[in-house]
C-alpha positions in Angstrom: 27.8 4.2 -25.8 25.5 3.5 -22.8 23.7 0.2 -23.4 19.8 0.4 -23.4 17.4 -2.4 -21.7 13.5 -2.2 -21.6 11.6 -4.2 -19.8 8.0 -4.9 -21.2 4.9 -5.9 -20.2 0.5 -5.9 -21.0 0.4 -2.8 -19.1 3.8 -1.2 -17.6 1.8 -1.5 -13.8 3.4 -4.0 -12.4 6.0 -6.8 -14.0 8.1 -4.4 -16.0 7.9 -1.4 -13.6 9.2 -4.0 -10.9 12.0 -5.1 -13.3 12.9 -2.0 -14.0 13.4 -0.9 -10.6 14.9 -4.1 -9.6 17.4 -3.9 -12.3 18.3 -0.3 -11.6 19.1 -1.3 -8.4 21.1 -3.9 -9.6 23.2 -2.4 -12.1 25.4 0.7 -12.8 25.8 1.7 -16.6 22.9 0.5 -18.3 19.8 3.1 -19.2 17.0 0.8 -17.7 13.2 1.4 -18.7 9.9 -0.6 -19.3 6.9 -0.1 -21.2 3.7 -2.1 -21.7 1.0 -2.5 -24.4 -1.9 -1.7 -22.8 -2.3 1.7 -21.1 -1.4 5.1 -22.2 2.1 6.7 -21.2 1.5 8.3 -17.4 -0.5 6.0 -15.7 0.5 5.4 -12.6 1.9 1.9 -10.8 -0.4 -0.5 -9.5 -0.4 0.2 -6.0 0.6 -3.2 -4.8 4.2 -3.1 -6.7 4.6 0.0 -5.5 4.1 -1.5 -2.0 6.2 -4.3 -2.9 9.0 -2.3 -3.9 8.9 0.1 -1.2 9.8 -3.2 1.0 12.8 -3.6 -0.4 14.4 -0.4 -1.4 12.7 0.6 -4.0 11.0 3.8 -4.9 8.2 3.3 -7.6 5.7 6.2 -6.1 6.5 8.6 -8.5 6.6 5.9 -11.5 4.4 6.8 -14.5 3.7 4.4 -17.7 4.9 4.4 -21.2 3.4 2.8 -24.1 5.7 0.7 -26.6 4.6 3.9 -29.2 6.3 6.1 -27.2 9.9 3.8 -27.0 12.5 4.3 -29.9 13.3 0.8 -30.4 15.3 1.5 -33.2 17.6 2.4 -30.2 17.3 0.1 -27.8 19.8 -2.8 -27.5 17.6 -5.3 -25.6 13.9 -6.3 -24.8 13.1 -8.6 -21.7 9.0 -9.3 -21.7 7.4 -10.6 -19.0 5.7 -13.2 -21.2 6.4 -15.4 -24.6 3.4 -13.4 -26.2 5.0 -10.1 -25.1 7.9 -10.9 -27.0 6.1 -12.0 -29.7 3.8 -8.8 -30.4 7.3 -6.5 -29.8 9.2 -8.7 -32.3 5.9 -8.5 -34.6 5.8 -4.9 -34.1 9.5 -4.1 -34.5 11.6 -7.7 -36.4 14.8 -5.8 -35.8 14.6 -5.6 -32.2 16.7 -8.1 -29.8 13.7 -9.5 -27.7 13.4 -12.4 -25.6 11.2 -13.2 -22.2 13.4 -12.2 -18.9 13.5 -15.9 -18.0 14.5 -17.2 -22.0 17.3 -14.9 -21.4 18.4 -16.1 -17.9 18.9 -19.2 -19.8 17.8 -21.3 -16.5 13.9 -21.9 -16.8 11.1 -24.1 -19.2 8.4 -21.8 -18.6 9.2 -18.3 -19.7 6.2 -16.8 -18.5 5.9 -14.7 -15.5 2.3 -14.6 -14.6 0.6 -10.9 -14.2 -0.3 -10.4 -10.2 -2.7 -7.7 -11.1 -6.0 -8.1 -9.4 -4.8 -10.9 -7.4 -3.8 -10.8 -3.9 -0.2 -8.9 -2.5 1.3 -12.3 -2.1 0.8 -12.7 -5.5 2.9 -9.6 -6.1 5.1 -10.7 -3.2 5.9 -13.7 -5.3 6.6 -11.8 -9.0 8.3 -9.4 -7.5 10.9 -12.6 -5.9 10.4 -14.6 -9.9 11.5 -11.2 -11.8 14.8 -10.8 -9.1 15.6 -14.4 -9.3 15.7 -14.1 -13.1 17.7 -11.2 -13.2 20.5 -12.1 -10.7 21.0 -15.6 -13.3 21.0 -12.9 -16.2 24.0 -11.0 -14.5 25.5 -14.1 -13.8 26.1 -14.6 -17.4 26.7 -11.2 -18.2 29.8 -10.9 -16.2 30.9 -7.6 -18.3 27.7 -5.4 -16.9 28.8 -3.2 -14.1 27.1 -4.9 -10.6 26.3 -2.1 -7.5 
């Protein structure tokens, strides 16, 4: 059985689509998806994490949103927020589901936030985009069972 990750954020436009593509590229044997709070399923990418990406490797052009109403959590092994109150409204919203913030789970950081770069500046989005890859590279660190590309 395939293990299943989502990645969520306010509103699936920038942190968790970054994750998520970061993650995918990161990774073999995992389903990898993200979802936010906020906007309605098919929105498309903030424009600056798609440029972000682009720079290094990774294709988020033709990404479209999905609301946390449209996820099966019932089916999903493990949550990564991009904030403490992201995890708290998903384990509000679903108590059974295994949800922590992507730095808790790294295990190597005090503040498990990772700030929202929308409407700020592309450096801003430079620097998420560097805080989200960090994190996950000390998740699969301790995960030494996942399948690394």
């Amino acid at each position: 059985m395939i293990m299943k990750i989502v990645f969520l954020c306010s509103g699936n436009t920038s942190r968790s689509p970054m994750a998520e593509g970061i993650f995918k590229k990161m990774v073999n044997g995992i389903a990898v998806s993200s979802a936010g709070f906020l906007l309605e399923s098919g929105e498309k990418a903030d424009e600056y994490t798609i440029l972000v990406c682009r720079k290094h490797g990774i294709d988020l052009s033709n990404f479209k949103t999905t609301n946390v109403c449209d996820i099966d959590f019932e089916s999903v092994d493990l949550v990564l927020t991009a904030t403490a109150s992201n995890r708290y409204k998903i384990r509000k919203l679903y108590p059974n589901v295994n949800a922590y913030t992507i730095k808790e789970y790294s295990g190597a950081y005090d503040d498990l936030d990772i700030k929202d770069p929308s409407s700020e500046s592309l450096g801003d989005y430079v620097v998420c985009y560097f805080e989200i890859k960090e994190a996950l590279e000390k998740i699969l660190e301790i995960h030494k069972e996942w399948e690394i590309k």
